[in-house]
N, C-alpha and C positions, 0 to 999 in steps of 0.2 A: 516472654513469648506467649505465656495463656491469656495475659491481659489483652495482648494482642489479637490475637484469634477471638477473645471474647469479644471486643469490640466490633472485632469484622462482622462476626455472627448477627452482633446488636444493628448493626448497619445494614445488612441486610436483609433484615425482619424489619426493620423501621417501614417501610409501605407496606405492609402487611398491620401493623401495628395502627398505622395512618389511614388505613381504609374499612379498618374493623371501630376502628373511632367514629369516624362518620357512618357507616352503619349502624352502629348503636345509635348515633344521636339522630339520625333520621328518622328511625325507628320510634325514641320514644320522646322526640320533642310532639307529635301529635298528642300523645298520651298526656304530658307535662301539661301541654295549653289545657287541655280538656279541663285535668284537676284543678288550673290555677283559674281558670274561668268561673268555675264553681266555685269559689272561695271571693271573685272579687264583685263588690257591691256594681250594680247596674250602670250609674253614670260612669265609670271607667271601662266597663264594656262597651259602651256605645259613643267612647268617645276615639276623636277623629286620631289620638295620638295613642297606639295602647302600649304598654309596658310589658313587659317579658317578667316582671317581677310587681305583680299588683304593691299599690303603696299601703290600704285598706284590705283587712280580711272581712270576711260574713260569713255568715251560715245563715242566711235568710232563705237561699235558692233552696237549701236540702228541705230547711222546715217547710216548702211549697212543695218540695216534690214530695217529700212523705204522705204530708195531707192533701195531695192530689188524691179524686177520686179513684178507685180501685186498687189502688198501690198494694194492698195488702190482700186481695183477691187477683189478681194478675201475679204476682208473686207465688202465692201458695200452687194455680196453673202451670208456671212454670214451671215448679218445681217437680209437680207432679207427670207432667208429660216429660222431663227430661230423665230423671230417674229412670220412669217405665220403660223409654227406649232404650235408655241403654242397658238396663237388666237383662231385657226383652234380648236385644243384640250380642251381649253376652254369652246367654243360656243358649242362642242357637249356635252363635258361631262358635263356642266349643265345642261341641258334636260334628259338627261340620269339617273345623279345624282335625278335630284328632280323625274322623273318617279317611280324609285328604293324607292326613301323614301319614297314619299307621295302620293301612287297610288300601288290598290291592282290586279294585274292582274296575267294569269296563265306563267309559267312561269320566274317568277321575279327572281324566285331562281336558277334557271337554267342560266339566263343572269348572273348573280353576279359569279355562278359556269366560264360560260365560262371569262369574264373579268378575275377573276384570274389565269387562264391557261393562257392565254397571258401574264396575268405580268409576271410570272412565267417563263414561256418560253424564252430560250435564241435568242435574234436577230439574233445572227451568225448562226443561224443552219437554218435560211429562207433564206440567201443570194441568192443559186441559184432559190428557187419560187418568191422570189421580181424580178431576173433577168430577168428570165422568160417570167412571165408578164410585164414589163417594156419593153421588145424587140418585145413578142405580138402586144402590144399596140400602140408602135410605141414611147414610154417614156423613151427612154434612152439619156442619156447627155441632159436633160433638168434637170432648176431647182424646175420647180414646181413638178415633180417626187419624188425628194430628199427631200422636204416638206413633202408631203404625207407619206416617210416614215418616217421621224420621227412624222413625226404627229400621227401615228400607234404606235409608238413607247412609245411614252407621255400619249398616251388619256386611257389607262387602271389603269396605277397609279393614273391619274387624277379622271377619277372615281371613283374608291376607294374611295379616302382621301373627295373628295367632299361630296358623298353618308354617308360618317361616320361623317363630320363635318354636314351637315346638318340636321342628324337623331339626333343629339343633341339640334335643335332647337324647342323648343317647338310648335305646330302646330297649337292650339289655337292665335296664333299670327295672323296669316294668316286668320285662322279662322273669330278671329274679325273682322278681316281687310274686308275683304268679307259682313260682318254684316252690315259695313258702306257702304258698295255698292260696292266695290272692286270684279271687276273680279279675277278670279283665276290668270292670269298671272300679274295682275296688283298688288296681292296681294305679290305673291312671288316679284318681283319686288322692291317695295317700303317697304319689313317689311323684308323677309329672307336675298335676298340678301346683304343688305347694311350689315347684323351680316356673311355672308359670305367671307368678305373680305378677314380677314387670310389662311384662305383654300384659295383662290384664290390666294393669293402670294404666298404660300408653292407650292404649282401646279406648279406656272408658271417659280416659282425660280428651279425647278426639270426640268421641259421640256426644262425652258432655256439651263442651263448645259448640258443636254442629247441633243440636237441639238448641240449646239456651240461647244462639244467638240467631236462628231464623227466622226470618221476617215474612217472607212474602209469602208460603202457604198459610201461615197463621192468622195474616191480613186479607190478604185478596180473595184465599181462595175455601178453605175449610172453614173458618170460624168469621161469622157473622154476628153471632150475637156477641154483647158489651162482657156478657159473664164470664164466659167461655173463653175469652183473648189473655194473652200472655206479657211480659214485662215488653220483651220486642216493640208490641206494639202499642203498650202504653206510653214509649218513647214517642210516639207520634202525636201524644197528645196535647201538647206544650207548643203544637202550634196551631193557631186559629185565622180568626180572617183579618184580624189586628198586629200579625206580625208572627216572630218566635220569641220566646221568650227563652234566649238565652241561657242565661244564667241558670234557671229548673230545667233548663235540657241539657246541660251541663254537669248539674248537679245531680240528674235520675242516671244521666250514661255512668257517672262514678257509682253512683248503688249496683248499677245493671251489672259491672264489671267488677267488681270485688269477689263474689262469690267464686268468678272464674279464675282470678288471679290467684285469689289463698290455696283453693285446690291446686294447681299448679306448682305454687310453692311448694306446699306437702309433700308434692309426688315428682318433684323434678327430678331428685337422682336416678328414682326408681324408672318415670316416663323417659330418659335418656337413655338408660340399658334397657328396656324394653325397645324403642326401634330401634335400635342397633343391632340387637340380637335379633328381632323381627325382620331385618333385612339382609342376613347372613344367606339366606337363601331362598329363593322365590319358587 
């Protein structure tokens, strides 16, 4: 009789099973081509039959992308505008966050109202008010410009997920905390924060991504000069008036994408109980 019901169960998960199959390989057959392009030598890229399984490996494409101009000055850029936003987005949105939860003033609803218009709102359609102001101000073709706007960018999601994982924290915690003589910032501190942690990875794993992989402020519109531009748009470099070259644009998108994949990895259990508990309550 169990084998019985187990099989029915098996049967009946089977399209569930069948579409989460094709989901995944949807997903990462783009990814697959990307890598195996980058491994396979030129004449079988550009030939009229291609394989799913190059017959030839290479690393010729990476040694082109490496010693492509800038690589190691676009890099260091990157790195350095995507950190600062999301520090940057951090350090406000938890102030903000714990304001929002545990602090009754007028208005609170109204801040939570406008934070979600801004998540809400698509970037592309501020392009020329960020220009704007960045030409105003006298902020254009720097990089701490480009910070700020992804840090804009980051800090409303951030809110959010922080403000919703937090509101699950029980208050009495802090409370006690207080009891024993704990200041109020000393209490959040040492009892909320440290149960904060997956929100703060979920956060910072989302701003990370949304910095590192922006393209069109970093291109079009803030950064003009060669020094000052980011891996993004050193991907655009591989193409000229002679075509694209493949295979190094192939082989720079796998560099581009590693950085963001291992993070990832790291923080996957942790970024999965973070939105989850971030979205317990809005």
């Amino acid at each position: 009789m169990s084998t019985t019901v187990s099989a029915r169960r098996a049967l009946r998960r089977l399209p569930l099973h069948l579409a989460a199959g094709v989901t995944v390989l949807v997903c990462l057959f783009p990814v697959y081509w990307m890598i195996s392009t980058a491994f396979t030598p030129n004449r079988d890229i550009q030939s009229a039959h291609p394989r799913i399984v190059p017959r030839t490996w290479t690393l010729d494409h990476f040694r082109r992308a490496v010693d492509a101009d800038g690589f190691g000055l676009f890099w260091r850029n990157s790195l350095l505008v995507t950190l600062g936003a999301v520090l940057l987005a951090l350090a406000v949105a938890l102030g903000a966050s714990f304001a929002v939860a545990r602090m009754r003033w007028r208005g609170r609803r109204q801040f939570m109202l406008a934070v979600f218009l801004a998540q809400m709102a698509p970037w592309e359609s501020l392009i020329i008010p960020v220009y704007i102001i960045s030409r105003d101000t006298g902020m254009l073709d720097r990089l701490p410009t480009l910070t700020l706007v992804y840090f804009m960018m980051t800090l409303p999601f951030t809110v959010v997920v922080l403000r919703g994982f937090l509101s699950t924290i029980p208050p009495e915690l802090e409370e006690s905390a207080r009891l024993d003589g704990c200041t109020r910032l000393s209490a959040f501190r040492h009892v909320a924060l440290p149960l904060l942690a997956p929100g703060l990875m979920a956060t910072s794993l989302f701003g990370y991504i949304t910095a590192w992989n922006e393209f069109a402020y970093a291109n079009f519109l803030i950064i003009k000069q060669q020094d000052h531009r980011t891996l993004p748009v050193w991907l655009s470099s591989f193409h000229n008036i002679f075509g694209t070259d493949w295979g190094a644009t192939m082989a720079a998108s796998t560099l581009f994408s590693l950085p963001a994949l291992v993070v990832f990895l790291l923080l996957q259990r942790h970024v999965t109980s973070g939105f989850a508990a971030g979205a317990v309550k809005g």
